[in-house]
N, C-alpha and C positions, 0 to 999 in steps of 0.2 A: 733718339729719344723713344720712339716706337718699341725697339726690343728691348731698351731697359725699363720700361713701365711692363711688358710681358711678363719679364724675365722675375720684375718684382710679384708681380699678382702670383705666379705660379708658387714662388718661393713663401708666399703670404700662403698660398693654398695647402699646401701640402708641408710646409716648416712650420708654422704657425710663428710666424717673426711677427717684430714690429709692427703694431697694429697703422694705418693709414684707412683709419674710420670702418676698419672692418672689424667685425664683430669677433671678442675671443671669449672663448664661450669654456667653461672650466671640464677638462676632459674626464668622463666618469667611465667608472672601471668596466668591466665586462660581462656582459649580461648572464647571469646565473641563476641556477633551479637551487633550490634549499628544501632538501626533504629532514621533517622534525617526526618525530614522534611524540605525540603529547596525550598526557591520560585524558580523556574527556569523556564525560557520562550521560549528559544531557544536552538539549537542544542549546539553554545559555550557558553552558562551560562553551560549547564551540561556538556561538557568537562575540564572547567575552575576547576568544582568541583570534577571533579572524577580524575583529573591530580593533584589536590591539596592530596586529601587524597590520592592515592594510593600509592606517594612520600614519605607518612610520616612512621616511624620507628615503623614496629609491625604489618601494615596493609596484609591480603592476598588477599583479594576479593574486590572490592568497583561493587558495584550493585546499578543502578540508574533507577528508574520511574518517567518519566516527566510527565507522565498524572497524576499520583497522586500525585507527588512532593515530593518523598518518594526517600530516598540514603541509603544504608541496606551495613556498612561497616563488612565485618569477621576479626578478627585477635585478638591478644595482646594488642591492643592500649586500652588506658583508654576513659571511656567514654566522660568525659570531656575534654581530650584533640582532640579528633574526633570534637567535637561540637567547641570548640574555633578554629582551623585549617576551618572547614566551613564557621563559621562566618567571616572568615582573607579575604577569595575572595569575600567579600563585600554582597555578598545574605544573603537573612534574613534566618536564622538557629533557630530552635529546637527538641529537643528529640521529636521521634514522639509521638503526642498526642491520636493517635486514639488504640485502641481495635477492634479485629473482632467482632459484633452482638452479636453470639452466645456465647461469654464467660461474658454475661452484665445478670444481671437477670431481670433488668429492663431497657430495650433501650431507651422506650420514656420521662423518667424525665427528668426535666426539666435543670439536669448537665449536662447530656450525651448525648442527641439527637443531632445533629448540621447537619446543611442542607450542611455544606461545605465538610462534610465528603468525602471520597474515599465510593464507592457502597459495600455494605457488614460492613463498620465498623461505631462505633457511638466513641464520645471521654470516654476518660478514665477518669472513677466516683472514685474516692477515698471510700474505704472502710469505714463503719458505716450507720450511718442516712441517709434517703433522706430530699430534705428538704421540702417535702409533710407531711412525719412524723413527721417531727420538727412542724410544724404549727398544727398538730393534738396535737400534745404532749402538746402545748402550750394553746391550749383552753381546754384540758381535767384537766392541772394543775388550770386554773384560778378558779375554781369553788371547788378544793381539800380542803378538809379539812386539811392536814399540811401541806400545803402551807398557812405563814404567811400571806402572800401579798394578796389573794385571796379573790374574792368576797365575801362579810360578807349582801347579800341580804336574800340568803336564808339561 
């Protein structure tokens, strides 16, 4: 009787089975940073926003830069639901677009560089081709031999 009352506590511990007066507690997701960008001009645009999120079910921190226009929520909430809650106090909302510098291999192409940036970061380039190499790519095929379409001069 000893090891199968263990053998149940442990399985209660770590399976979350059948409850036997222990408490089941509803499992929440994983704790995540949410960086928004939000236009805000004044001291009550960015109270309006940070009274908005903080209210919401999940949130622990709401963290606001009005010089960069940057709101850096902590907690449980879902990404999108952070962003749609932003957008409800009427300011323009989005996921933040930028990257620090040094995580870019290439900062000055022509996706990523943006002069509106916050100082130290460029926007966020999508993984793959630049499209400096697309246009190399594209004059190195015109003149390919299997490439059907290709110049038939020389």
């Amino acid at each position: 009787m000893g090891l199968g009352r263990t053998l149940e506590f442990l399985s209660e511990l770590f399976g979350g089975g059948g409850g036997h007066g222990y408490d089941r507690r509803r499992k929440r997701g994983q704790m995540r940073t949410v960086e928004l960008k939000v236009s805000m001009d004044c001291e009550g645009c960015e109270r309006k926003v940070k009274n908005a999120l903080s209210h919401m079910k999940g949130v622990r921190s709401v963290d606001i830069n009005r010089k960069q226009q940057k709101v850096t929520v902590a907690g449980y909430a879902e990404e999108s639901k952070v962003l749609k809650k932003a957008r409800s106090t009427g300011k323009k909302a989005e996921i933040w677009p930028y990257v620090p510098y040094s995580q870019v291999s290439q900062p000055y192409v022509a996706g990523t560089y943006d002069k509106r940036a916050p100082a130290g970061y460029v926007r966020r380039a999508e993984p793959g081709y630049s499209q400096v190499s697309r246009q190399h790519d594209q004059l190195t095929d015109m003149f390919n031999d299997e490439n059907a379409n290709s110049c038939s001069v020389m």
